[in-house]
Residue, then its C-alpha position, 0 to 999 in steps of 0.5 A: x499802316x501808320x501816317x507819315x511822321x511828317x503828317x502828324x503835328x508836332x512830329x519830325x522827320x520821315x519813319x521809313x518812307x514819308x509820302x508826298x501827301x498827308x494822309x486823310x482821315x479814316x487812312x490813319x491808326x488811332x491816335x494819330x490826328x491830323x488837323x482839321x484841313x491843310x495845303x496840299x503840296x506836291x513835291x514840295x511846291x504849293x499849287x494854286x487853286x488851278x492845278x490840284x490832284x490828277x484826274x483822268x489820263x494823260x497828265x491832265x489835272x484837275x481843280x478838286x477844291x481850293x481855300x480862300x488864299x488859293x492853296x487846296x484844302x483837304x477837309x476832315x472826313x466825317x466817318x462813315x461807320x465803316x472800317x477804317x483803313x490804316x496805311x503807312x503810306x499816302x502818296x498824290x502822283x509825283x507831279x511836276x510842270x511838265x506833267x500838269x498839261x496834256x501829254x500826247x501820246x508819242x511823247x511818252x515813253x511806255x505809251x501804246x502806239x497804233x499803227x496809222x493804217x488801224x488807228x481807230x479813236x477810242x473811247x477813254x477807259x475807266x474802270x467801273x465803280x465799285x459794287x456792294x459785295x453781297x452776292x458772294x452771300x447769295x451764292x455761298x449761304x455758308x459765307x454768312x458765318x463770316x460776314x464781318x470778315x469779308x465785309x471788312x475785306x470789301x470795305x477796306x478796298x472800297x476805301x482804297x478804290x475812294x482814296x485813290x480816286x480822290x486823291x490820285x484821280x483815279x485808278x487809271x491814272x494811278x496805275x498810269x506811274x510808269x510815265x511819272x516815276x522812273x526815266x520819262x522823255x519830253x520834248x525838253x529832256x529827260x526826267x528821273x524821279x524814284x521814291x527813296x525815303x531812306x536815302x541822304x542824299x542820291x545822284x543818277x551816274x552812268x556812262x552818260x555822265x562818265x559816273x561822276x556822282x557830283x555832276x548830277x545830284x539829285x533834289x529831294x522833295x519832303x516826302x522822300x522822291x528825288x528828282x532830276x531834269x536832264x535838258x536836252x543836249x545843244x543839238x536837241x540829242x538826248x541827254x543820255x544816250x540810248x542804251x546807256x548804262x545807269x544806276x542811282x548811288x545814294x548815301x543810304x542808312x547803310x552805307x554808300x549804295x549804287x542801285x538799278x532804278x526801281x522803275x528802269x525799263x531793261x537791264x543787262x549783265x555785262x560780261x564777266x559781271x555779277x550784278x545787272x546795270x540798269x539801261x536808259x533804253x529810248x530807242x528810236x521811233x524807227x528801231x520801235x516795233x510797231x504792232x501790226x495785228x489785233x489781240x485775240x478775243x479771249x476764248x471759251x475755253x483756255x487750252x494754255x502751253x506752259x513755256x519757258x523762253x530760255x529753255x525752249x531750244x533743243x539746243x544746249x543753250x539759252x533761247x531767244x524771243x526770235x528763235x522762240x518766236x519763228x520755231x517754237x510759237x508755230x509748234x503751239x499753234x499747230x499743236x492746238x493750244x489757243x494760248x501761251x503762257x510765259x515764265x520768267x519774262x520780269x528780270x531775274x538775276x539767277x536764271x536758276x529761279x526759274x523767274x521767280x526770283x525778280x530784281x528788275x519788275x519792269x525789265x524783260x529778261x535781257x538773256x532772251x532779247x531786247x524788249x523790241x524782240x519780244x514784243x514782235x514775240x508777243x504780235x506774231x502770237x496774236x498774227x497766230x490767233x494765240x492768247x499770250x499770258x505773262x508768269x507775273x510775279x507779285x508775291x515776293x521779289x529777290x533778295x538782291x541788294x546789287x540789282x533788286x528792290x531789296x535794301x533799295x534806299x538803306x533800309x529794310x522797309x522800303x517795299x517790303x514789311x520789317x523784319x520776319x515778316x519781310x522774308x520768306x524763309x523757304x524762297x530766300x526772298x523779299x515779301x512785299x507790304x500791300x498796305x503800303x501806298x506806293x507799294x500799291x502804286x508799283x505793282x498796279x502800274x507793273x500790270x498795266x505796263x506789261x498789259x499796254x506796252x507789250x500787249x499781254x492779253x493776261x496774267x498767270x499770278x504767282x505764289x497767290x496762297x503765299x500773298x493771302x496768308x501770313x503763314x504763306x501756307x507753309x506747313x499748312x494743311x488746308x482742309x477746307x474748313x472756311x475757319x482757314x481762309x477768313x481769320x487772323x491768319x489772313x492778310x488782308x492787305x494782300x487780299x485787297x491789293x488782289x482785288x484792285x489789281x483784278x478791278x483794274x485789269x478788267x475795267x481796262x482790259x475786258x478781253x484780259x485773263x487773270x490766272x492765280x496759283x492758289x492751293x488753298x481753295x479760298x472762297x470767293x477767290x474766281x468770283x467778280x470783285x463787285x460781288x465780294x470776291x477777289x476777282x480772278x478768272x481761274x484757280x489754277x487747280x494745284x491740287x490735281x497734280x499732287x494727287x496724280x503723284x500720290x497715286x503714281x506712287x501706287x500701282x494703278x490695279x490700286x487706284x479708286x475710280x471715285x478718289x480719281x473722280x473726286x480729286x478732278x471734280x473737288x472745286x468750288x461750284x461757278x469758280x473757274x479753274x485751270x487744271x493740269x495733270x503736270x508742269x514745270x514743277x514736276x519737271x525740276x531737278x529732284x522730282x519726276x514728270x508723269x511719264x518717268x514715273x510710268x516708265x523710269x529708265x525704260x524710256x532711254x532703251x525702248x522708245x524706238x518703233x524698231x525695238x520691242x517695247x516693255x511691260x513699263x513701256x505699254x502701261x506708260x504711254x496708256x496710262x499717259x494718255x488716260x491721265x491726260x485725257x481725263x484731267x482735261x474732261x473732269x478737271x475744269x474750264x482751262x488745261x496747262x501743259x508745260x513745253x514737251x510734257x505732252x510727248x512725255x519729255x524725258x530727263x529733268x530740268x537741271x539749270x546750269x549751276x556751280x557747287x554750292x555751298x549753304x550758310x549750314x556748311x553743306x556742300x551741293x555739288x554743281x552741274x558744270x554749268x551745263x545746259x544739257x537738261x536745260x532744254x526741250x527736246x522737241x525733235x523727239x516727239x517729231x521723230x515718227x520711229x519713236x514712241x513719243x510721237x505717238x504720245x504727242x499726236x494723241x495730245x494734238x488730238x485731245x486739243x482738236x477734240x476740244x476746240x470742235x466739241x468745247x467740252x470744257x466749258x459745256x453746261x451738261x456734265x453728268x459722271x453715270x459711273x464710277x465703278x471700282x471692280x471694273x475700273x470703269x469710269x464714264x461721264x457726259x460732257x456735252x454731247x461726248x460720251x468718255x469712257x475709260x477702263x482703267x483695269x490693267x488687263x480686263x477688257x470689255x465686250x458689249x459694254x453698256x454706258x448711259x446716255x442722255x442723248x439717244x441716236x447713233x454714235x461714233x468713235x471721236x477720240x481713242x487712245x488706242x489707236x495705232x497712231x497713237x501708239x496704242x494697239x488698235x483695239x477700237x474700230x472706227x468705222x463702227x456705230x453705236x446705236x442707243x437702245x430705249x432702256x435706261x442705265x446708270x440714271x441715264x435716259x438712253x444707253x449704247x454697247x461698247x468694247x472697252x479695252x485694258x487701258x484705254x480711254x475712247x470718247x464717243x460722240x453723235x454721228x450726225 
């Protein structure tokens, strides 16, 4: 990360993206001096000894240390031995008159509001200071071969953490930007700021001004962040209007360019219209919601329902936050789900990316609703007692240059790294440079946005492995070798801006879940920031339903109990994970969801009560439920189901798309534009004349089973068998016995299983009930008395019938 050109004596000009600060010592590459002290200047004003750096929250600033003439003065660091942190990019908050004195909290866009009648004063929030990072080697001794790896790792986001409090005032205050860049409300009128280095010269046009781009031209400060002050009109009215369409045009390297601003808080497409407009959106305090109900405390255990808002009608159609709020939220919380997670929340351009591909980060999606919408979305959940948990995604953004960050002021290194490095080849999309400052500026504000405005009580981070190495873990065997996760191979940069956003979320938010898809199982990667990890709270456990495909791809009368056991209970010892059997990946288009690799085109004939069933029919819905069930027992300490996998939905999920035809000439056939597999049926799984429902009430009994028993995250796990002739596999979890048979056709008479409590057991859970459209082999009422005689290791033991097939859990009669 080099300084800007304008911080070096002697050197000239702005190389792709100056920053509004000079860059301070220990926070250049060799070779670039800086003079011993110098002035600050905030966009491109000399502030005098009263109004220095920003400190706190609010806007407030604080005096940090003046010269003799009244200018401050930013001494040279002595270096402190440690590693030094390179960055292209140093920015001070954008700060201007306005925001130099104290702002209430009404006259912010973006800020929490509180209703009156549960108004309480809280205390200011900050987030800690850091630790030293040395316990990761006290509970992994194997780390020590890599001390110097991670130690750089925490010193250079010590660094960062000390940068940002020096010089931006804190890390709250940092990620606080959303109430100085983009469009921002005073009393006076409205402010616009954007950072765009590479522009010439920029206007803000739109409706509001007929977009005329000589009536509102912008001025530019040194660093590269242009600037405007829309008064207020005559009658004290908003210059631009609620729900006017904007956009910024700038003379750009590349040419003339009307882009969305950076920070817009929504954007539509209109009718017959390609790309998006960005919209000033400033409604009313009347058209405000206003939440009305506590957030959740963050439960023990996560039992997480994977949604995509779009899809969840059964109708062919796009749902909306309204529909999904009033039909599809009770649906969870019935179906015993204590949180919801979100996908393609952030606007996207190609609803076919699933979400992923963002253009607008601060946008909820326009397809859905207005942001009003989905906040009453979000309340409602918590009015429901559910965790509500946003897809966010910082790993990459679209490759967009209409109505996304790519390409945003002319030139290729805006956002994102240069070159190769910049685009990721299999996801056609644009990969953001972590060690660029007002990269970091972005995206941590993004997270606090999405946390106070909405009041998301959490993120599922995306593509993790891909922001953690520069090979994106493409092609990439990962074997658990800890060579893989500390070398060359690692960007360092993105481990760091992992670690600040982590720090960030918790100091501000502790009830707050971070989630990160990660499938290289790197050390240290669910492990508290102040210890040396990189702080998440789970690893989503990617793994396990790779190797449930691997195994569907085989016959079940070949499966090994010990791989079965291995593959669930493979993970690192006090990191978190959330796992699943399937999600919205195997749903897509091309690949199989669990249950049409059981039962293939079966399940289009003989899913009704009325008719017979089949062979692929009866081993299906076993070997569902089994699969299921032992995922959540084994598997971790939260469980994800994608929206109507817990039934076995059939088909694929096929957005609606036109042929295609790829830069190589090859033609893909489209689909008509058809939202006929792009949707949930969830009236099958309600219908009880069909197979499904069995299917789905087994599910909600699985979730009731956790929620009384808590065996997720119970301290006693012990696996006392493992049997491979048999197919058996039995374990504890808590006080629960598991038992599952997996033979395709031996069932078991006076079955002995350990135990470590002794006494009498009943049946809590068993797949074969009628109920549960299995064949009612178990009787419920019986009871299972321990006998004094030990047996796989264990202290105590009881006799059960185990059926071909079937999975029972037993737990304590009292």
């Amino acid at each position: 990360m080099a300084a800007p050109a304008s911080a070096v004596p002697g050197a000239t000009g702005l190389r792709g993206g100056g920053a509004p600060f000079p860059v301070p010592a220990g926070m250049r590459r060799r070779g670039a001096e800086l003079p011993t002290s110098r002035a600050v200047l905030l966009f491109g004003r000399r502030f005098p000894r009263s109004a220095v750096c920003v400190g706190g929250s609010g806007g407030r600033v604080a005096v940090r240390a003046a010269g003799p003439s009244g200018e401050v003065m930013i001494p040279e660091r002595e270096s402190d031995g440690s590693v030094p942190f390179e960055s292209d990019d140093l920015q001070v908050p954008a700060l201007d008159d306005e925001l130099s004195t104290e702002v209430g909290a009404s006259d912010v866009e973006g800020v929490k509001r509180v209703p009156e009648e549960s108004a309480v004063e809280e205390k200011p929030r900050v987030v800690p200071p850091t630790g030293d990072g040395q316990k990761i080697f006290q509970m992994d001794p194997m780390l020590q071969g890599y001390k110097y790896h991670l130690e750089y790792r925490y010193s250079l986001y010590r660094r960062v953490r000390s940068d940002i409090d020096q010089y931006e005032g804190s890390l709250e205050a940092f990620s606080h930007s959303y109430e100085k860049f983009g469009f921002n409300r005073s009393a006076e009128g409205v402010t616009y700021r954007e950072w765009a280095p590479g522009a010439h010269s920029a206007a803000l046009v739109g409706d509001f001004n007929n977009w005329n781009p000589n009536a509102d031209r912008m001025s530019r400060n040194e660093f590269g962040v242009w600037e405007i002050f829309l008064p207020n009109n005559a009658d004290g009215s908003s210059p631009i209007p609620h729900g006017s369409r904007v956009k910024v045009r700038m003379e750009t390297p590349s040419g003339i360019k009307d882009s969305i601003p950076a920070w817009i808080k929504y954007s539509v497409q209109a009718p017959g219209e390609i790309p998006y407009n960005g919209v000033y959106y400033d409604p009313s305090e009347e058209e405000k919601y206003v939440f009305k109900h506590p957030q959740p405390k963050r439960p023990k255990s996560l039992r997480i329902y994977e949604t995509h808002v779009g899809m969840s009608s059964p109708e062919p159609k796009i749902n909306t936050y309204v529909n999904f709020r009033d039909e599809v939220l009770p649906r969870i919380k019935n179906l015993g789900y204590n949180a919801v997670q979100i996908m393609a929340i952030q606007e996207h351009a190609y609803y076919g990316s699933f979400g992923y591909h963002v253009t607008n980060f601060f946008a909820p999606s326009s397809r859905f609703g207005t942001p009003e919408e989905l906040k009453s979305l979000i309340d409602t959940a918590h009015e429901l007692g559910l965790v509500v948990l946003m897809d966010v995604v910082h790993s990459h953004a679209s490759n967009n240059t209409l109505d996304g960050l790519n390409g945003f002021d002319g030139t290729d290194t805006h956002y994102f790294h240069s070159g190769s490095r910049g685009h990721h080849w299999m996801w056609d999309s644009r990969l953001f440079n972590y060690g660029n400052w007002e990269v970091l500026r972005f995206l941590l504000s993004n997270a606090r946005w999405w946390l106070e405005e909405y009041k998301f009580d959490g993120f599922r981070f995306d593509g993790v492995t891909s922001m953690m190495y520069t090979h994106h873990g493409l092609q990439v065997a990962f074997t658990g070798n800890y060579n893989e996760y500390f070398g060359f191979a690692t960007d360092v940069d993105a481990v760091v801006y992992l670690m600040l956003v982590n720090d960030l979320i918790h100091g501000l938010y502790p009830e707050a879940i971070t989630i990160g898809e990660d499938v290289s199982g790197m050390p240290t990667f669910a492990t508290p920031v102040q210890d040396g990890g990189v702080g998440f709270d789970y690893r989503l456990h990617m793994a396990v339903p790779d190797k449930w495909i691997e195994l569907l791809k085989q016959s079940d009368e070949s499966w090994k109990m010990g791989d079965i056991v291995h593959m669930l209970t493979n993970r690192r010892w006090s990191e978190k994970c959330v796992t699943y059997a399937e999600s919205h990946d195997q749903a897509l288009v091309g690949d199989k969801t669990i249950a049409f690799w059981l039962m293939d085109k079966d399940m289009y004939d003989f899913m009704a009560l009325d008719r017979p069933s089949t062979p692929s029919i009866d081993r299906g819905i076993a070997l569902h439920k089994m699969i299921r069930l032992i995922t959540m027992g084994l598997g971790g300490e939260g469980y994800l189901n994608f929206m109507g996998n817990e039934f076995g939905h059939p088909e694929w999920i096929d957005f609606p798309r036109g042929p295609q035809v790829l830069p190589n000439g090859k033609s893909i056939p489209g689909n008509n534009n058809s939202y006929d597999k792009c949707r949930r049926r969830f009236d099958l799984g309600d219908a009880n004349y069909l197979r499904y429902h069995g299917m789905q009430e087994f599910d909600r009994a699985m979730q009731s089973l956790e929620e009384k028993y808590g065996f997720m995250t119970s301290d006693h796990q012990y696996i006392s068998r493992k049997h491979e002739e048999d197919k058996m596999i039995v374990f504890e979890k808590g006080d629960l016995v598991f038992v599952f048979n997996f033979h395709c056709s031996n069932s078991y008479f006076d079955y002995r299983v350990g135990c470590l409590k002794p006494g009498k057991y009943k049946v809590a859970l068993d797949s074969d009930a009628g109920c549960f459209g299995g064949f009612g082999r178990i009787h419920h009422t019986a009871e299972h008395f321990t006998a004094d005689c030990s047996h796989d290791n264990r202290p105590h033991s009881f006799s059960v019938y185990a059926p071909s097939r079937t999975c029972v859990v037993y737990a304590p009669a009292d």
